[in-house]
N, C-alpha and C positions, 0 to 999 in steps of 0.2 A: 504494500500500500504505500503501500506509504499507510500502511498501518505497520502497527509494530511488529508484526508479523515478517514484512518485508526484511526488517533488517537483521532477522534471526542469523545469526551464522551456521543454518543447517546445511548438509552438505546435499545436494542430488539424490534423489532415490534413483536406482535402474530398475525397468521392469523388462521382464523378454516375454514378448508378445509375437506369434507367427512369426517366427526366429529372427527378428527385426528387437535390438536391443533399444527401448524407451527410455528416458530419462526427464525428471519430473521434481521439483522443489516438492514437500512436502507440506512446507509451509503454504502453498500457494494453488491449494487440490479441492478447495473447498464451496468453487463456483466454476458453470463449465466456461466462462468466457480466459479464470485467472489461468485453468488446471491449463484448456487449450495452448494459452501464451507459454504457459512454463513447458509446457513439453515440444513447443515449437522453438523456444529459446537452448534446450539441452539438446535439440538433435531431431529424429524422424518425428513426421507427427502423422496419426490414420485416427478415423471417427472411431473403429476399434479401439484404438490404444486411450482415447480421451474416454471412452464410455469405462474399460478397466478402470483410468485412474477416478470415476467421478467413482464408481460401487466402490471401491477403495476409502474415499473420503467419505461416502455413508455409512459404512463398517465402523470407521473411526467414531462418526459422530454418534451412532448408534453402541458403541462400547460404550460410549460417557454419556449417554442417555440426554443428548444435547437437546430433546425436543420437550423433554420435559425441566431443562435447567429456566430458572429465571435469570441465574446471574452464572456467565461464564468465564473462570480465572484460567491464565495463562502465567506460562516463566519464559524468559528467552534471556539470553548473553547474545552481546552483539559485539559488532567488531569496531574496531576505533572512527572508524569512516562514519557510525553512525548515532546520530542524538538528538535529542529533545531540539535541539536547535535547527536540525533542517526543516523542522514544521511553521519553523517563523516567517514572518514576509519576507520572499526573497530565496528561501531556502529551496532543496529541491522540491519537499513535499508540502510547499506552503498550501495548496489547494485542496488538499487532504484534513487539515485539521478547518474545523471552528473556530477554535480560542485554543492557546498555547500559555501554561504560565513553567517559568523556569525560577525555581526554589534555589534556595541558596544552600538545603541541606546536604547537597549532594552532587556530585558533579553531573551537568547535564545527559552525561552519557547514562543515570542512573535515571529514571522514568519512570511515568505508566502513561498508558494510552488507552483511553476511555472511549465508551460509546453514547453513553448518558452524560447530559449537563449537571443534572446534583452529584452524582458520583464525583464530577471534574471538579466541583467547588469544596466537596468535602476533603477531598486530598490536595486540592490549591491551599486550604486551610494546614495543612499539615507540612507545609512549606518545603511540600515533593514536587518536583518539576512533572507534568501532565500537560498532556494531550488532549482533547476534545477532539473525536472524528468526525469530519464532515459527513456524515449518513448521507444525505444527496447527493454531493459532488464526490465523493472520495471514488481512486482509481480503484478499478475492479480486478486487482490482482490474486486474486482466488485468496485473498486471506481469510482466514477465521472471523477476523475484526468485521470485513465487509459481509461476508452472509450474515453474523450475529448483528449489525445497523440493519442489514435487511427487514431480518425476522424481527426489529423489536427487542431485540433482549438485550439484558446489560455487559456489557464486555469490558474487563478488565485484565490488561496485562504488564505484569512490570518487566521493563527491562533493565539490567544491569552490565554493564562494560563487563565483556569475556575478560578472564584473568588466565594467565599463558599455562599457571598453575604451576609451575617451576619452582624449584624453592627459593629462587635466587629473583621470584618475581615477587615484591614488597607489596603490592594491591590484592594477591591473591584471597588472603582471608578479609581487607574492607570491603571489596566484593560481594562475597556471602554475607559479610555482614550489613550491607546497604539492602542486599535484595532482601534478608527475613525481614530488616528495619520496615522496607517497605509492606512488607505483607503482613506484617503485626500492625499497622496504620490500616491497613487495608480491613482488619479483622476488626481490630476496631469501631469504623466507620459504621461495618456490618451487623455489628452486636448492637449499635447505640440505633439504627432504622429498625434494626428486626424489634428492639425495646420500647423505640416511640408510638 
């Protein structure tokens, strides 16, 4: 999407399909216009191979029982190239977000990217840099983010700067501990609505 999804650092799924090897972001399976582009972006592409990956991505959603969530959480690590800050005016994914707020808790590469406007405010409250998706305008890269603005439901996912994991990388454990920070704020939010 230039939803958060987009700047997952997952790597390409391959499928082998009538001995023709497909390949397919994962991230980006979850509408047939994203799944088409992505498997037109890694290589062959047949209405075969996109009708696999779209059953593929209802399997998924049907594991986590996505048709009866109201609110859908996500995790991703991204890679340095991407942050809260490309959603600003000017940025690459300026036409993707709504409103963009950038907190000072955290370095912008640490996020979430929302789909609802109270969700956005409650975590702008909590001085985490957030995303608002444009539901209308946003690119239809088969993410999660955009089916879930489709259907109505609430999507919430945080991203946190990938750490190389090395020992000799000094972020590796602020990392983990920005993304729980994040999703104990997130719990939060959700205990204090589900109480009001």
């Amino acid at each position: 999407s230039s939803s958060a999804s987009s700047s997952a650092s997952s790597s390409p799924s391959p499928a082998s399909f009538a001995s023709v090897l497909y390949t397919f972001d994962p991230n980006r399976m979850f509408t047939p216009t994203g799944a088409e582009a992505s498997l037109r972006q890694y290589g062959p592409f047949s209405d075969a191979a996109l009708q696999a990956v779209l059953r593929f991505s209802r399997q998924v959603l049907d594991t986590y029982e996505y048709d009866a969530l109201n609110t859908v959480i996500t995790l991703h690590n991204n890679a340095p190239t991407y942050s809260a800050c490309d959603y600003l005016p000017g940025g690459v994914y300026q036409n993707d977000a709504a409103a963009v707020f950038i907190g000072d808790t955290f370095s912008p590469r640490d996020f979430m990217y929302v789909t609802e406007p109270s969700i956005y405010q409650s975590i702008k409250d909590y001085d985490i840099s957030v995303i608002l998706q444009n539901n209308t305008a946003v690119t239809d890269d088969g993410s999660l983010s955009v089916l879930a603005g489709r259907d109505g439901k609430r999507y919430v996912n945080t991203e946190a700067a990938a750490a190389d994991g090395s020992a000799t990388d000094p972020s590796t454990g602020d990392r983990l501990q920005h993304q729980i920070a994040m999703l104990n704020a997130l719990v939060d939010i959700l205990l204090v609505e589900a109480t009001s």
